[in-house]
N, C-alpha and C positions, 0 to 999 in steps of 0.2 A: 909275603910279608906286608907292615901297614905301609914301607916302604916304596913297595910298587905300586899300592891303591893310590899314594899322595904322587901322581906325576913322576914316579920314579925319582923321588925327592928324598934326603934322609929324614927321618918324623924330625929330628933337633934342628932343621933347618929351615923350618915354619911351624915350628910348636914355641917361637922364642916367649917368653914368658908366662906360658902355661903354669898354673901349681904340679908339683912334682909327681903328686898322686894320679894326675891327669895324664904325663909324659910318661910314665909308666906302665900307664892302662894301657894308651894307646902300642909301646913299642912292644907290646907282652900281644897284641892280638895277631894273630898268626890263621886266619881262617880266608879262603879264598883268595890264596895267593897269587893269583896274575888277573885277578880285577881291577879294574883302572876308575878310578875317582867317577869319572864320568857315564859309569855306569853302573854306581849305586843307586838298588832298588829297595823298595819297603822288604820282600822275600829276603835278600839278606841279614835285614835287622831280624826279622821271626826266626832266622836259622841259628844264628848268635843267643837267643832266647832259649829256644829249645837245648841249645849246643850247653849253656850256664845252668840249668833249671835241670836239665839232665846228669848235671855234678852236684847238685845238692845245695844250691848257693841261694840265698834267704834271698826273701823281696826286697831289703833295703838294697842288698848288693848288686842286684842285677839294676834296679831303681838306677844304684849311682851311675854302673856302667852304662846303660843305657843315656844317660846326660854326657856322660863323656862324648858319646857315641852323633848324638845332636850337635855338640858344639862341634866336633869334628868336621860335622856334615855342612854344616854354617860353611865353615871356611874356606869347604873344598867349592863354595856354591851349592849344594845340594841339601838344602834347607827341607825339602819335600820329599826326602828319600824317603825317612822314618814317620809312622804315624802318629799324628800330632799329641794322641791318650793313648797311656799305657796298656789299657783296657781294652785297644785291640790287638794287644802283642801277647794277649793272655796272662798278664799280670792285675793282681790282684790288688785292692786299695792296702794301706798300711796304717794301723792303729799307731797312736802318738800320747805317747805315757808318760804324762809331766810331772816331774817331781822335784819339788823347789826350785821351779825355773827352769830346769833341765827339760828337754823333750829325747826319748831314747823311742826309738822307731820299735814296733812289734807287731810280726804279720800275725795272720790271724793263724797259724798252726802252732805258733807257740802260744798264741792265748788259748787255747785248747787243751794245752797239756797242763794247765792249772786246774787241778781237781777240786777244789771246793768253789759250790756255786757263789758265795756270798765276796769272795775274792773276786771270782770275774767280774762280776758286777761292780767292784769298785777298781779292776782294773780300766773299764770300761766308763765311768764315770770323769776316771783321771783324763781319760781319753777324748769324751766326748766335750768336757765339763772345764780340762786344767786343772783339777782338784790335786792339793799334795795329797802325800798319802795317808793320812790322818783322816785330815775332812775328808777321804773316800772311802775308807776303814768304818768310821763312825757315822757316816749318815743317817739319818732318820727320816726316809719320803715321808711320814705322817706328816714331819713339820717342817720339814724343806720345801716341799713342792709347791709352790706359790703359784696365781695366774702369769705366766708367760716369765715365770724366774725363779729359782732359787735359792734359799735365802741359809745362812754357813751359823751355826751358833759360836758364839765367841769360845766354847770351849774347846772345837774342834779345831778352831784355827792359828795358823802361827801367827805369835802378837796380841792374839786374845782380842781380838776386834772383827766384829760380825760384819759380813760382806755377803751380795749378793752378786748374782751372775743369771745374765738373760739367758732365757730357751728362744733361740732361734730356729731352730728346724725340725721336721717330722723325724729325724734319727733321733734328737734327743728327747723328744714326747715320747716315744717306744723306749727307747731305753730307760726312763724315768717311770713309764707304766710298767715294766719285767723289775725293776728292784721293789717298787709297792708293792705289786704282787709276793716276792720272795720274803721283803722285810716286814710289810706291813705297820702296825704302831713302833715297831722295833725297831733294830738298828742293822747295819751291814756286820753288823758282830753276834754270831749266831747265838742262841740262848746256851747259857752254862758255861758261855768263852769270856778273858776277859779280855780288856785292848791289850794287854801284851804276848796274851798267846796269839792273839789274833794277829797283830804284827810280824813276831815271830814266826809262821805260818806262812805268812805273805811272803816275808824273806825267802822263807826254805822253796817251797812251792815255784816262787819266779825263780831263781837261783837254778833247779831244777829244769824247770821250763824253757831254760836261755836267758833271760828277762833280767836286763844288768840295769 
């Protein structure tokens, strides 16, 4: 138990003022029970990985656990157990889909189950960009794509007042050259659709896909 690993300690006896969702993670893990604090290695945190990812548990989840799993390490002294990026424990980066402010995490196998291409791509704009889901539904790269920014017509946006947003990085120069390509003079709204099936669509599609 997590018991044994903390000094043979009970977890509520040095977990004092953890959030609860944290005191639970920890007294729920049950994996290498007669390890002792002081001889956590990076190999246990990859077994724990493989042990979650082998039950079916999304990148956010294992994400969170895994920070649990840091702070734990912090405490016990073993700051250097777990490797510092996720990306050697074979986890995956996490899309970040903001919608009025809101950020809901989406790895990329549920962006995948979104079958219409013009959806990804403004799923991915929300992502890469912040865009609600309107200004990412209705884009027009013809007249958005600015030198080194973006620029929102007031019809798309909430408040009806046009805003820009800088291009910082070579992910979002490619991903802004895959939607000109797909939409070209048009819009993220495929010909013959209108914005409320489109919408609609969005809905059902992420709904579908996980994508709350």
């Amino acid at each position: 138990m997590l018991s044994t690993i903390a000094y043979g300690q009970p977890v509520q006896g040095w977990v004092c003022g953890t959030p609860l969702k944290r005191c639970h993670f920890l007294q729920r893990l049950s994996i290498y029970r007669n390890l002792r604090a002081e001889s956590l290695k990076p190999k246990h945190a990859e077994a724990l990985v493989r042990r979650w990812q082998g039950e079916g548990l999304s990148v956010g989840t294992v994400k969170n656990r895994l920070s649990h799993l840091r702070w734990w390490a912090g405490k016990i002294g073993k700051p250097f157990a777990l490797p510092e990026g996720n990306g050697r424990l074979g986890i995956e980066n996490r899309i970040y889909v903001q919608e009025q402010g809101k950020q809901t995490a989406l790895d990329p196998d549920k962006l995948a189950q979104v079958k219409d291409e013009h959806l990804r791509l403004s799923l991915e704009l929300q992502a890469q960009f912040g865009l609600r889901r309107e200004e990412a539904i209705k884009f027009q790269p013809a007249y958005a794509i600015r030198p080194n920014r973006i620029h929102l017509k007031p019809s798309w946006t909430k408040g009806g007042r046009p805003r820009d947003i800088p291009v910082r990085n070579d992910a979002q120069r490619e991903l802004l050259g895959r939607v000109l390509r797909l939409a070209g003079n048009g819009s993220l709204i495929p010909h013959g659709r209108s914005y409320a099936q489109q919408r609609n669509l969005y809905e059902r599609q992420t709904r579908a896909a996980g994508i709350v």
